[in-house]
TIGUZA-519758 format. One record per residue (C-alpha): residue in one letter; z, y, x. Coordinates in Angstrom, 3 decimals, always signed. Example, Ala and Ser with C-alpha at 12.3 -4.5 7.8 and 13.67 -1.06 7.14 Angstrom:
TIGUZA-519758
<node residu="A" c3="+7.800" c2="-4.500" c1="+12.300"/>
<node residu="S" c3="+7.140" c2="-1.060" c1="+13.670"/>
END
This chain:
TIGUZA-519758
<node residu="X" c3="+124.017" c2="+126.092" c1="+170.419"/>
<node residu="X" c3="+126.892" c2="+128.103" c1="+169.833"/>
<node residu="X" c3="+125.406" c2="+132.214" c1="+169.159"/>
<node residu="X" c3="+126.092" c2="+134.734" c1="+171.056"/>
<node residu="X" c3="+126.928" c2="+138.091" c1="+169.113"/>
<node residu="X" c3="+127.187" c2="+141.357" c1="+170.159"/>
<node residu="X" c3="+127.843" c2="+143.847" c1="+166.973"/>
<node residu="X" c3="+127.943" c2="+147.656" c1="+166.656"/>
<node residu="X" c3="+130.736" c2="+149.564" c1="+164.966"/>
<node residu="X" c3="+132.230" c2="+152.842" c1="+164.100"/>
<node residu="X" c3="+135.674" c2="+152.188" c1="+163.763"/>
<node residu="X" c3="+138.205" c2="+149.281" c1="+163.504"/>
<node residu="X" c3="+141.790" c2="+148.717" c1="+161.474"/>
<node residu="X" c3="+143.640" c2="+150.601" c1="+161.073"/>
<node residu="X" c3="+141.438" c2="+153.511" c1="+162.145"/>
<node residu="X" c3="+138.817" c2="+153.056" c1="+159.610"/>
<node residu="X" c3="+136.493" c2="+155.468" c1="+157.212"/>
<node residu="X" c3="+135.441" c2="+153.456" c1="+154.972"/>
<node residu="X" c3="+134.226" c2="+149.594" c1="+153.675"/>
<node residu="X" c3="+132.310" c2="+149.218" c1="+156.939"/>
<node residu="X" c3="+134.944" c2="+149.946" c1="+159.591"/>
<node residu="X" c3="+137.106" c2="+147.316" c1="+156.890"/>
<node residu="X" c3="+134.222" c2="+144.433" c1="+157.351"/>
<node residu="X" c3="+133.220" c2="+144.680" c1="+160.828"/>
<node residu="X" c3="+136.966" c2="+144.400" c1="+161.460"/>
<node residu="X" c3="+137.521" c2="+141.099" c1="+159.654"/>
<node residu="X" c3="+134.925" c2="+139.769" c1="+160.718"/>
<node residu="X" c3="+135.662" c2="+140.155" c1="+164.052"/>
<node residu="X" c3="+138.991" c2="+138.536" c1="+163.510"/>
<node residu="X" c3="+137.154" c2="+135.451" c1="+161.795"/>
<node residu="X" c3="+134.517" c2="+135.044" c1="+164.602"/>
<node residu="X" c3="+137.577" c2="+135.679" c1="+167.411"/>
<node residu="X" c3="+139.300" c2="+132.409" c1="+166.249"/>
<node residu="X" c3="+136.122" c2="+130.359" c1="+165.773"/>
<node residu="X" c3="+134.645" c2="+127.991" c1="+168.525"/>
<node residu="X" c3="+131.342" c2="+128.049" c1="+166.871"/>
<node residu="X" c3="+130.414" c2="+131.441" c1="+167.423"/>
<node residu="X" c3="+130.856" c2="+134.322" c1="+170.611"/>
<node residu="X" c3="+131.631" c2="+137.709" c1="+169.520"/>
<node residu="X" c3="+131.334" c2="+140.945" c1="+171.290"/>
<node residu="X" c3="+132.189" c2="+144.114" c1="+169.362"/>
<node residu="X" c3="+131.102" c2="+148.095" c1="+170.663"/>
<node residu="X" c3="+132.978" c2="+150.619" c1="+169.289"/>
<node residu="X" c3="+133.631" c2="+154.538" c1="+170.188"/>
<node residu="X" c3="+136.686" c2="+154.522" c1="+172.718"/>
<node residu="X" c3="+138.912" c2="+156.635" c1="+170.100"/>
<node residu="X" c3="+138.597" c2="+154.047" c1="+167.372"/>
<node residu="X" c3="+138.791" c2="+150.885" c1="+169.795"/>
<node residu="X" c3="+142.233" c2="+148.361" c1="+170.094"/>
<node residu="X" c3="+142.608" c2="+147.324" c1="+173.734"/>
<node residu="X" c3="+141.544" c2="+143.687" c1="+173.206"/>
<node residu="X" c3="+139.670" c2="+141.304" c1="+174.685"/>
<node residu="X" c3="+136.019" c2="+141.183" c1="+173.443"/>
<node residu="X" c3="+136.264" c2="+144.746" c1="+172.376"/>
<node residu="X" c3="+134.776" c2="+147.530" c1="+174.547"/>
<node residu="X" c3="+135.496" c2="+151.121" c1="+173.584"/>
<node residu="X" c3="+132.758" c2="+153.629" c1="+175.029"/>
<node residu="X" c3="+133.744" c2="+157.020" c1="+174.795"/>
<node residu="X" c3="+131.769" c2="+159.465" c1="+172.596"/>
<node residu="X" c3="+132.370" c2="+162.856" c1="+173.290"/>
<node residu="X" c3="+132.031" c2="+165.729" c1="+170.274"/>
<node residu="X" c3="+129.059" c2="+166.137" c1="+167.949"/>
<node residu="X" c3="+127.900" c2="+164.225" c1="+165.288"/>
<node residu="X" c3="+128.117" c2="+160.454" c1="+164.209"/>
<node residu="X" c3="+124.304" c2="+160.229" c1="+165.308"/>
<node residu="X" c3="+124.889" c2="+162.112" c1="+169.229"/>
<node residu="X" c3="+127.991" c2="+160.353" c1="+169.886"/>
<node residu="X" c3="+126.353" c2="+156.937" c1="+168.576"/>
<node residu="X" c3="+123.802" c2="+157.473" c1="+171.246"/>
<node residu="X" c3="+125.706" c2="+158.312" c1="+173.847"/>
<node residu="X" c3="+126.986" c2="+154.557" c1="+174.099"/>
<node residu="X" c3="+123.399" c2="+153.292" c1="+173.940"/>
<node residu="X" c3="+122.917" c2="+152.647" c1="+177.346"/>
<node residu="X" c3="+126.035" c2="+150.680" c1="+177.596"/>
<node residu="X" c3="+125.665" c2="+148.623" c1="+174.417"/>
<node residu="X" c3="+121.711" c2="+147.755" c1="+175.558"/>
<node residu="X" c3="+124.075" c2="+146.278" c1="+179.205"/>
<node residu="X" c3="+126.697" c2="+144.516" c1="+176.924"/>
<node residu="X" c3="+123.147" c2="+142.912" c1="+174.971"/>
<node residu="X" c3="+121.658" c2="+141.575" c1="+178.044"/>
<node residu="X" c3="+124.075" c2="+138.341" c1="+177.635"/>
<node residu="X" c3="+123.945" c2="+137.969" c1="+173.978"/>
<node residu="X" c3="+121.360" c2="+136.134" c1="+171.842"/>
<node residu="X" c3="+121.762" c2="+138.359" c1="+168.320"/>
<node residu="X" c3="+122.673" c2="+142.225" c1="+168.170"/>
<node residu="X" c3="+123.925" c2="+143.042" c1="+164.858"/>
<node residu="X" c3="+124.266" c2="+146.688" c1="+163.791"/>
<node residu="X" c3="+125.175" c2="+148.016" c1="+160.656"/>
<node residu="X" c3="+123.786" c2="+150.824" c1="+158.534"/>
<node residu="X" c3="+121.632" c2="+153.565" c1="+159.874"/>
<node residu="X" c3="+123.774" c2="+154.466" c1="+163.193"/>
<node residu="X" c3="+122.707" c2="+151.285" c1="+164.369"/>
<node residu="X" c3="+119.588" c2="+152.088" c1="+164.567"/>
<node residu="X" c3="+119.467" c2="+153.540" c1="+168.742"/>
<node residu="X" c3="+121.761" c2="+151.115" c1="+170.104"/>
<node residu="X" c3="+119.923" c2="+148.298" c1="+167.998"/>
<node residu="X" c3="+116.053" c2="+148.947" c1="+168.940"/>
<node residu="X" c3="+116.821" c2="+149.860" c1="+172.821"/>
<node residu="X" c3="+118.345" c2="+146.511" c1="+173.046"/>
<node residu="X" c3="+115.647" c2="+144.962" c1="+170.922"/>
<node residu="X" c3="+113.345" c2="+146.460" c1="+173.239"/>
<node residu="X" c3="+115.319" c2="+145.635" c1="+176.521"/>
<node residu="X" c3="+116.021" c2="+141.985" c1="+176.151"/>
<node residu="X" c3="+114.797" c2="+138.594" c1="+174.771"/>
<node residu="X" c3="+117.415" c2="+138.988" c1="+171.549"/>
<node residu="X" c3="+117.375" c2="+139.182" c1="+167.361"/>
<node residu="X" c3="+118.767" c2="+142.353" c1="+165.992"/>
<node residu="X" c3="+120.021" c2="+142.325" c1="+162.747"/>
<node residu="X" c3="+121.518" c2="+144.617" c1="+160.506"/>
<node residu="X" c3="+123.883" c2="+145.197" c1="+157.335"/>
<node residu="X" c3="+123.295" c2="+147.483" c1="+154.825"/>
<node residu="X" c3="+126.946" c2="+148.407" c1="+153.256"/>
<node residu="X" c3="+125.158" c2="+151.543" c1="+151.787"/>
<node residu="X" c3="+122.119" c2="+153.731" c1="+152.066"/>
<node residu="X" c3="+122.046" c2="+157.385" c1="+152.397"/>
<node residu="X" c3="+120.893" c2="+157.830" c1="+148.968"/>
<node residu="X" c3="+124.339" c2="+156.234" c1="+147.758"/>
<node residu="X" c3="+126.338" c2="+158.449" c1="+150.127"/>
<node residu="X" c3="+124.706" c2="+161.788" c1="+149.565"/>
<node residu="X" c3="+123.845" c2="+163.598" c1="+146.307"/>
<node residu="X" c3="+120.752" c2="+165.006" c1="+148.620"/>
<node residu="X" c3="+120.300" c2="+162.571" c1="+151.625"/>
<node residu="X" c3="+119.413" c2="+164.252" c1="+155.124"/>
<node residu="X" c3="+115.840" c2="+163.228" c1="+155.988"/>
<node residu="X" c3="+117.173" c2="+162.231" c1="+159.291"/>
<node residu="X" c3="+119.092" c2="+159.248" c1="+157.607"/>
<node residu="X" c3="+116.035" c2="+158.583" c1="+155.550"/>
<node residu="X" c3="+113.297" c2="+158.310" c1="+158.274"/>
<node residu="X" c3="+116.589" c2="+156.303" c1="+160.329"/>
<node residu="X" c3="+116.716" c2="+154.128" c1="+157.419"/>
<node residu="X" c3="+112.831" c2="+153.159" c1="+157.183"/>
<node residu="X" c3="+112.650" c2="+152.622" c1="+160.898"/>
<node residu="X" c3="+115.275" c2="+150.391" c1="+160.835"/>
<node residu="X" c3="+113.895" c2="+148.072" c1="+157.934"/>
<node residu="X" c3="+110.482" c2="+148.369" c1="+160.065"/>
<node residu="X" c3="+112.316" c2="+147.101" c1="+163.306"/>
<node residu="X" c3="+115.363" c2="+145.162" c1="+162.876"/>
<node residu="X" c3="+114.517" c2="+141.464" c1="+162.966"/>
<node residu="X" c3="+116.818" c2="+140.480" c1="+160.047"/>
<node residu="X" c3="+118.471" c2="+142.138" c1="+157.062"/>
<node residu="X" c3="+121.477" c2="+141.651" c1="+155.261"/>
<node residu="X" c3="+123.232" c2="+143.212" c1="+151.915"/>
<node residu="X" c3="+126.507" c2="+142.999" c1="+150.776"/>
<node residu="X" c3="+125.459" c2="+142.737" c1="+146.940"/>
<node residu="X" c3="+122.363" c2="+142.638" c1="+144.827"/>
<node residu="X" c3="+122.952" c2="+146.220" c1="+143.755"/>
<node residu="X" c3="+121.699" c2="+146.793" c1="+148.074"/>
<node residu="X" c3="+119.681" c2="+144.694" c1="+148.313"/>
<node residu="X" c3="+117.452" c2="+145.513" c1="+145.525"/>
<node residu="X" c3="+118.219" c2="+149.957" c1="+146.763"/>
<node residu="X" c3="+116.888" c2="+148.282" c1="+149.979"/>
<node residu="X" c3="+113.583" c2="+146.872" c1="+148.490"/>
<node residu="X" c3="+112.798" c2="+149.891" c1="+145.708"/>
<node residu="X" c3="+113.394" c2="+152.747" c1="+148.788"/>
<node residu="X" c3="+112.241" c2="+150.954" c1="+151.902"/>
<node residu="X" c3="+109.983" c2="+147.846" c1="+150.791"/>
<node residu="X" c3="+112.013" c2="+145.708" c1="+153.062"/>
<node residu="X" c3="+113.632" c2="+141.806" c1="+152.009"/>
<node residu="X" c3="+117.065" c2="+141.559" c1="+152.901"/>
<node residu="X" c3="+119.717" c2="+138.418" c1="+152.186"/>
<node residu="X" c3="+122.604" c2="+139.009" c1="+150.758"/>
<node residu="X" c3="+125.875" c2="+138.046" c1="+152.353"/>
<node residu="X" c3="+128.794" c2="+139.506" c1="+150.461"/>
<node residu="X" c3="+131.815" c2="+141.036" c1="+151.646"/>
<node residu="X" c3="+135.068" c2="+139.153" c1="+151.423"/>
<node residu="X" c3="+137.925" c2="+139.934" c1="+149.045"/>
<node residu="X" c3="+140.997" c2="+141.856" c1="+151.174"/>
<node residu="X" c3="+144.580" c2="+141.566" c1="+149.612"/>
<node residu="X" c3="+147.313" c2="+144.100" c1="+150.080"/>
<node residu="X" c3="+150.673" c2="+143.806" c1="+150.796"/>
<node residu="X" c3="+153.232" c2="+145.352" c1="+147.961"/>
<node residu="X" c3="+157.144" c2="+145.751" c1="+149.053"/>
<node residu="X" c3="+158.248" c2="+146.067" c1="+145.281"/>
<node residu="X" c3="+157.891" c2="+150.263" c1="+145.518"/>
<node residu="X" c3="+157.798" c2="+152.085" c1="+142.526"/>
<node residu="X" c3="+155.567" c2="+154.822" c1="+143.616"/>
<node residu="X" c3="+154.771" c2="+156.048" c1="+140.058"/>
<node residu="X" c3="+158.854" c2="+156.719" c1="+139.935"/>
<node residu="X" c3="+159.147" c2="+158.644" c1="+143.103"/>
<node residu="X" c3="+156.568" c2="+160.873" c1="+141.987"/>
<node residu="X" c3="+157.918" c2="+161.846" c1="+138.634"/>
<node residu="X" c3="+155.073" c2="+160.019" c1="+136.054"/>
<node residu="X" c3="+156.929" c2="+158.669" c1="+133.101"/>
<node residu="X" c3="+154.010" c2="+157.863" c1="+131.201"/>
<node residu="X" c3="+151.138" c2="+155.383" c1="+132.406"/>
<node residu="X" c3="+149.672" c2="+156.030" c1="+136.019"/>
<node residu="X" c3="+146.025" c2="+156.047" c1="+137.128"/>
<node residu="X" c3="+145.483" c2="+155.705" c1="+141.209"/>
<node residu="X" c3="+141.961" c2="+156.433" c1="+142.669"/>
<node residu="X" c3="+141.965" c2="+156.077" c1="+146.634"/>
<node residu="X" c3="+138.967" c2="+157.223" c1="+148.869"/>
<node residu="X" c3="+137.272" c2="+159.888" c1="+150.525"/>
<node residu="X" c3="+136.630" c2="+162.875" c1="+148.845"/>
<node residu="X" c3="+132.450" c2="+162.818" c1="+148.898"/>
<node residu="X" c3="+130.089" c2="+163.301" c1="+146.132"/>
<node residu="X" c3="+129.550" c2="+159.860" c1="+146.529"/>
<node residu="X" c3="+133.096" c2="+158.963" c1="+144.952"/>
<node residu="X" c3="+132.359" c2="+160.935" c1="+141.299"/>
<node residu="X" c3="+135.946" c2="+162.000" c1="+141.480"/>
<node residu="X" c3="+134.623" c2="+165.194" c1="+139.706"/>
<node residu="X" c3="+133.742" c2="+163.113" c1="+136.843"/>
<node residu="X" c3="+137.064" c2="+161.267" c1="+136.896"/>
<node residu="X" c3="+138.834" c2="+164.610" c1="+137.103"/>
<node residu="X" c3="+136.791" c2="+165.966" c1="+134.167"/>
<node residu="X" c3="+137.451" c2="+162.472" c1="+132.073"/>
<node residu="X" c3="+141.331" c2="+163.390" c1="+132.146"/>
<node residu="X" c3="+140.411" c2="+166.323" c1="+129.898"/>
<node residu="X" c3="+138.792" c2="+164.121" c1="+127.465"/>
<node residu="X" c3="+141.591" c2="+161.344" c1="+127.488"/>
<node residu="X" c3="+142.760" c2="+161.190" c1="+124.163"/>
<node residu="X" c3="+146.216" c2="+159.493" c1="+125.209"/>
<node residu="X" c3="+149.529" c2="+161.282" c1="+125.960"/>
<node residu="X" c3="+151.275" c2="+161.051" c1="+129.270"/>
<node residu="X" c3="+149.210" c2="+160.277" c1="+131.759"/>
<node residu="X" c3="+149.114" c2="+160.979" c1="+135.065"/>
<node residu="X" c3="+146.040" c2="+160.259" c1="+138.032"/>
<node residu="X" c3="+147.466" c2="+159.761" c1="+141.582"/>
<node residu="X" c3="+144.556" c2="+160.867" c1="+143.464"/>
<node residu="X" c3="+144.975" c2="+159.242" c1="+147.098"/>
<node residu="X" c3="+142.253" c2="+160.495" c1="+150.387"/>
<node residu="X" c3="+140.870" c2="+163.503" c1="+151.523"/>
<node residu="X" c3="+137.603" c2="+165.272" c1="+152.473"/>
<node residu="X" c3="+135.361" c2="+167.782" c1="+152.369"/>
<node residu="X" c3="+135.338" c2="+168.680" c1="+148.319"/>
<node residu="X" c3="+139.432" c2="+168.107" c1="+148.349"/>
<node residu="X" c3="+139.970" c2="+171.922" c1="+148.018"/>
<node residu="X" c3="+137.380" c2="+172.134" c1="+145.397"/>
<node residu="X" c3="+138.788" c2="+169.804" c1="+143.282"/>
<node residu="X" c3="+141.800" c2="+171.360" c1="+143.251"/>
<node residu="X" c3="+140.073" c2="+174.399" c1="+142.032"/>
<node residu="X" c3="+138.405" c2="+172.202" c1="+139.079"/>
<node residu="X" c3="+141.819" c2="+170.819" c1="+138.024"/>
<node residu="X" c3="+143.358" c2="+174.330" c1="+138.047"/>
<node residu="X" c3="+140.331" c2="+175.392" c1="+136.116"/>
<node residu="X" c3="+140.349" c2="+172.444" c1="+133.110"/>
<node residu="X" c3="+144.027" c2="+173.249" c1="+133.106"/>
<node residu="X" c3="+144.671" c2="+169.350" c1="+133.635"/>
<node residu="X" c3="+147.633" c2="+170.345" c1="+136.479"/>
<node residu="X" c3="+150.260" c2="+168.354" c1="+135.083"/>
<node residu="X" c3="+147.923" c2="+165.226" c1="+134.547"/>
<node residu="X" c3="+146.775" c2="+164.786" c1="+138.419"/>
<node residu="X" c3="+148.701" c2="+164.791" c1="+141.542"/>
<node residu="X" c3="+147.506" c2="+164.900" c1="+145.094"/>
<node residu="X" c3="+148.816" c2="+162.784" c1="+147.559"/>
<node residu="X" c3="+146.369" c2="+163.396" c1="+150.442"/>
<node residu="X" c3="+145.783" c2="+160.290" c1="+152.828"/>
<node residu="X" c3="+147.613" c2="+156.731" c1="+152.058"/>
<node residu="X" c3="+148.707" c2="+155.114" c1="+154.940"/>
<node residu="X" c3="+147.318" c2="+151.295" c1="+154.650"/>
<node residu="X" c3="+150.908" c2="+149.670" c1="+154.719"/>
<node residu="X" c3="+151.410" c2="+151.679" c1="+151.708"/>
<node residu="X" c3="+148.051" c2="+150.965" c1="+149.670"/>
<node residu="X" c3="+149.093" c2="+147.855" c1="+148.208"/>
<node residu="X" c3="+152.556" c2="+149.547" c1="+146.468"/>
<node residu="X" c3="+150.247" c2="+152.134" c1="+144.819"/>
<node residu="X" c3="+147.645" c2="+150.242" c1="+143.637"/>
<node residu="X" c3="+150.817" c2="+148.032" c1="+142.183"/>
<node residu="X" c3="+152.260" c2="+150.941" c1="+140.527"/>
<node residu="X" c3="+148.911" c2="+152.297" c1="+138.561"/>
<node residu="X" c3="+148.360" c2="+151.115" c1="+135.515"/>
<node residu="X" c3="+144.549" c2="+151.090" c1="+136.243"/>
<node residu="X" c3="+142.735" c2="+152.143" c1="+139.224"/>
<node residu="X" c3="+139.466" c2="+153.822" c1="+138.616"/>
<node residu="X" c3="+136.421" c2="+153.891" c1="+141.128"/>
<node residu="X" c3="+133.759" c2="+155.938" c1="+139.692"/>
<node residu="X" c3="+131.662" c2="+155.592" c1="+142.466"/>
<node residu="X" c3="+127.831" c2="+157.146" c1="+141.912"/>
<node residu="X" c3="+126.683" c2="+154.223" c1="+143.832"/>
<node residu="X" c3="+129.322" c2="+151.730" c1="+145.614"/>
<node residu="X" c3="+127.082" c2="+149.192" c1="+147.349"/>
<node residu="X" c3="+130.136" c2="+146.599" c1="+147.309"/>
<node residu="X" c3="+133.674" c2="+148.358" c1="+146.424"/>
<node residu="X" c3="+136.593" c2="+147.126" c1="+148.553"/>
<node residu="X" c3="+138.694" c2="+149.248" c1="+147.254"/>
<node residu="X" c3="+138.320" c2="+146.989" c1="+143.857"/>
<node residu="X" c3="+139.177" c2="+143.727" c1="+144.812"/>
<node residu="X" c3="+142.248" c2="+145.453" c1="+147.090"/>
<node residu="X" c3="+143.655" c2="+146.572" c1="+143.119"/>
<node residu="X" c3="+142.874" c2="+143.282" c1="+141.675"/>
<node residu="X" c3="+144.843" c2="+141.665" c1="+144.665"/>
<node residu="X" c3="+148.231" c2="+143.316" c1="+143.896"/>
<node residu="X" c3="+147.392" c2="+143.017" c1="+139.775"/>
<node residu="X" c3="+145.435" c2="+145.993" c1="+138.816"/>
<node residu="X" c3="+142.923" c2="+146.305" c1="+136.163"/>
<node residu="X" c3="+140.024" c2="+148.512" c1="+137.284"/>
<node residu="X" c3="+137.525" c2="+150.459" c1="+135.742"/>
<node residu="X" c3="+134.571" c2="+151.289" c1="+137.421"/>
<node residu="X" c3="+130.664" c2="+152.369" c1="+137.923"/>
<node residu="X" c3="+128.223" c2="+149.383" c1="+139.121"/>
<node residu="X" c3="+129.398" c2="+147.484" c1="+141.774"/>
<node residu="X" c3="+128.321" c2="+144.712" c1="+144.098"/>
<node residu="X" c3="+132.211" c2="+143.672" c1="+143.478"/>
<node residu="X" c3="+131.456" c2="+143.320" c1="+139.812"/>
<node residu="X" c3="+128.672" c2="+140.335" c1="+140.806"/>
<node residu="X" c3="+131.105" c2="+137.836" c1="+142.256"/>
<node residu="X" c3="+133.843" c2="+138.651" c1="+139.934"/>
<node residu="X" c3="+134.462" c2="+137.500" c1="+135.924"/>
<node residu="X" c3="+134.068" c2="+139.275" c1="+132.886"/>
<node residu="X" c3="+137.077" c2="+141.558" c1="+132.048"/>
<node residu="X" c3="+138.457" c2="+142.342" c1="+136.097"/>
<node residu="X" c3="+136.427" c2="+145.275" c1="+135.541"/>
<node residu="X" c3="+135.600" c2="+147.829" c1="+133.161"/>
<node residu="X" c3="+132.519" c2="+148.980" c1="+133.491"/>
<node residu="X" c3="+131.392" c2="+152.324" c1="+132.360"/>
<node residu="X" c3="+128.435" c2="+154.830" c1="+133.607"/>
<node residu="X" c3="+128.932" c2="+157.819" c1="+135.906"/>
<node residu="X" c3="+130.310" c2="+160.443" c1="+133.509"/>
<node residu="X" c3="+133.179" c2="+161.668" c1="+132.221"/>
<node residu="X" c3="+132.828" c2="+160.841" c1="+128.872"/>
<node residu="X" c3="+132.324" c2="+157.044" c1="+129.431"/>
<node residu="X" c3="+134.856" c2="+157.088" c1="+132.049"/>
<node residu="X" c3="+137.755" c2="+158.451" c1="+130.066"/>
<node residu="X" c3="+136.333" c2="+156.111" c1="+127.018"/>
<node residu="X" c3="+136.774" c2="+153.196" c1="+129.931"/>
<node residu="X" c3="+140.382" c2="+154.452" c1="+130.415"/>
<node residu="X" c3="+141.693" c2="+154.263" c1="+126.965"/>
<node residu="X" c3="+140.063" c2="+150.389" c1="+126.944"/>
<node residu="X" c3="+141.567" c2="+148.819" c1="+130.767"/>
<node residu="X" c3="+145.231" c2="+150.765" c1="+129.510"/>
<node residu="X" c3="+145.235" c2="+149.077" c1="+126.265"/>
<node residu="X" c3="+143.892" c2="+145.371" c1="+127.597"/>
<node residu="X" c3="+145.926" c2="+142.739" c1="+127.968"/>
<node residu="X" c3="+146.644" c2="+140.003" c1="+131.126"/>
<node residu="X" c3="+143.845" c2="+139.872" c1="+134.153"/>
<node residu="X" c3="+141.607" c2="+136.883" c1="+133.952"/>
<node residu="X" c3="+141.838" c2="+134.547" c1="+136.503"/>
<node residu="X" c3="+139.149" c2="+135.029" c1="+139.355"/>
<node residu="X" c3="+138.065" c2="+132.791" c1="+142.687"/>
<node residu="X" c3="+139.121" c2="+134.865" c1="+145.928"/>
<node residu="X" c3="+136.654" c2="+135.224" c1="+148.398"/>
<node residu="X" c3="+137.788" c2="+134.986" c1="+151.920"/>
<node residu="X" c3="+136.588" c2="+136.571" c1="+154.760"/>
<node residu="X" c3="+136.599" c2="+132.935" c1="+156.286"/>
<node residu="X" c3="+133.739" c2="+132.408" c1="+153.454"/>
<node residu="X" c3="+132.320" c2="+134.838" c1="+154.760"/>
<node residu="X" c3="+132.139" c2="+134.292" c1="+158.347"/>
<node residu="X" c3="+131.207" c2="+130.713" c1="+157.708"/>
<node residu="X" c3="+128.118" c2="+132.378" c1="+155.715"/>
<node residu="X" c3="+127.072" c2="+135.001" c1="+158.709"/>
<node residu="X" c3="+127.248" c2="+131.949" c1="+161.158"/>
<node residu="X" c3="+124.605" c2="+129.781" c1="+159.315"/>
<node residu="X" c3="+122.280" c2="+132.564" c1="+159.558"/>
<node residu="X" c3="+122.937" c2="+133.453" c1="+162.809"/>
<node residu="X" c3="+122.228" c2="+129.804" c1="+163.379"/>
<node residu="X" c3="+119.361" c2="+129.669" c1="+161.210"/>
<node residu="X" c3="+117.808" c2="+132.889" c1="+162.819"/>
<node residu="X" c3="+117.945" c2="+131.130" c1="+166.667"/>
<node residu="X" c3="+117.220" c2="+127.452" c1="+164.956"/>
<node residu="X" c3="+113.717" c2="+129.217" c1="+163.684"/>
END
C-alpha cells in the first residue's frame, strides 16, 4: 500500500521563517520523486510555489493561529482522500483534529520546537495548544532527543525521533569578510532576532573576548534588532559587530565560508539547521545544546552553556582549533526513507 499524505505547513523555500518551513520543504521534494509514497502539501497562498501537489489557501491578516484556521475547512476537504495528516508544531493543531475528526485517517505531528524553546515566557495559548495536541494527534515525532525528552518532561507524551537531514550551501568563492572591511578573524551568526536565539549573550561575550580584531557579522532581523543595537552602542563593542540585516539564501553559503566560526547560542534549538549549513561550506561552530550535536562527532561543535562568559570562553577555543573532523552527512533522502517506514508502519498496525 503506497500512503497517502497530506501535510500542513507555514511556509516553503525560499520563503521560509525558520527550520520548519526548511524541512517540510525537503521533504516534500523527497516524497515528490518517490513512487512509494503520495504527498499533498497545504500551505498559506502567500508562501505557496505554483506546483502540482501544492495548494496555497489564502490567509488573510491576523495572527499565525487566525490565519491557520482560516484554511481549516479546506485542508479537512484536501484530508478526505488521504490516509495520514501530518502537521507540525502547535499550528497544526485545528487543521489536524477537524480532519481527525472528519475522516477515517492518522494524524501525526512533528515537534521542531515547543513554545517553551521559542519564548522566554510562553503564551498559555501555545501551551494548552501544545497539550491538546500530544492528547489528540495519533503519532508523534521529534527531530532530536533534546525534543523528545522537552516533549515527555512538559506534556507526558512518547514521541519517536526522526531527525532532520543535513542541508549544504552553495559558496561562489566570495570573500564577504573583505567586502565588509574585517581584517582580523570573522564570527557570522544568522537567524531571527528572538529571545530564543541568545544573541544578547553572544553580543555581551564580544566584550569579554580576550582576542584582538575581531569582528561578529550578525545576519537576520526581528523584533529585538533595534534593541540590540542599543546594547552594542551601550558595551561600546561598535567596531566589533556589524549588522547586515536579512541574508538572501543564495548568499548564506559565502558567509558562513568567510567566518572563521559561526556561533548559535540558541537558549533551546530543538535541532539547529543553521549548524550543519556552516559545517557544509567548512565552518567550525560553537554552540548551546543541540539536537545537531547528537548525530554529529566530537569536535564539529563547541559546546558551551547559554552565557556570555562560556560563550566568549567557546570563541577563543573553535578560533584557535585546528582542521574539522570528518562527519557522515545525513541526507534528506535518509530521511524521507525514515518518515516512510513509519508512515507504513502506522497503516501496517
Amino acid at each position: 500500500m503506497v500512503p497517502k499524505v497530506l501535510m500542513l505547513g507555514w511556509g516553503f523555500p525560499p520563503n521560509v521563517s525558520g527550520g520548519l518551513d526548511t524541512a517540510v520543504g525537503e521533504l516534500f521534494e523527497q516524497f515528490d520523486a518517490r513512487a512509494d509514497v503520495e504527498i499533498e502539501l497545504v500551505l498559506p497562498a502567500e508562501y505557496a510555489p505554483d506546483r502540482e501537489g501544492i495548494h496555497g489557501v489564502p490567509t488573510g491578516e491576523g495572527s499565525v493561529a487566525d490565519r491557520i484556521d482560516r484554511l481549516s475547512g479546506e485542508f479537512v476537504e484536501y484530508a478526505a482522500d488521504a490516509d495520514i495528516v501530518h502537521s507540525h508544531d502547535w499550528f497544526g493543531y485545528g487543521p489536524g483534529s477537524q480532519a481527525q475528526a472528519a475522516h477515517d485517517l492518522e494524524w501525526v505531528t512533528t515537534f521542531h520546537s515547543l513554545t517553551s524553546d521559542r519564548n522566554r515566557y510562553p503564551p498559555d495559548r501555545e501551551i494548552r495548544t501544545e497539550q491538546q495536541v500530544v492528547d489528540q494527534t495519533d503519532h508523534l515525532i521529534a527531530v532530536s532527543e533534546v525534543t523528545r525528552r522537552a516533549v515527555r518532561e512538559h506534556y507526558d507524551g512518547d514521541a519517536q525521533v526522526i531527525y532532520n537531514g543535513f542541508s549544504s550551501v552553495q559558496t561562489t568563492g566570495r570573500d564577504v569578510a573583505a567586502e565588509l572591511g574585517i581584517g582580523g578573524e570573522m564570527l557570522f551568526f544568522v537567524g531571527r532576532h528572538t529571545h530564543q536565539k541568545g544573541i544578547d549573550h553572544l553580543v555581551y561575550a564580544m566584550d569579554r573576548l580576550d582576542r584582538e580584531e575581531v569582528t561578529l557579522v550578525v545576519g537576520g532581523t526581528g523584533h529585538l534588532t533595534g534593541r540590540l543595537k542599543r546594547f552594542v552602542e551601550i558595551l561600546g563593542v561598535e567596531d566589533m559587530v556589524e549588522f547586515v540585516g536579512y541574508v538572501p539564501e543564495s548568499e548564506l553559503g559565502d558567509y558562513y565560508e568567510s567566518a572563521d566560526v559561526f556561533v548559535s547560542p540558541s537558549l533551546a534549538e530543538p535541532f539547529g539547521i543553521t549548524i550543519v549549513e556552516s559545517l557544509s561550506a567548512g565552518t567550525r561552530v560553537v554552540a548551546c545544546e543541540s539536537g545537531a550535536a547528537e548525530v554529529l562527532p566530537e569536535g564539529c561543535i563547541v559546546e558551551v552553556e547559554p552565557n556570555s562568559r562560556s560563550i566568549a570562553t567557546g570563541i577563543g577555543r573553535a578560533l584557535d582549533a585546528g582542521p574539522l573532523p570528518d562527519y557522515e552527512h545525513r541526507s534528506w533522502e535518509t530521511v524521507a526513507d525514515e518518515h516512510v517506514e513509519f508512515y507504513r508502519e502506522i497503516l501496517d498496525g
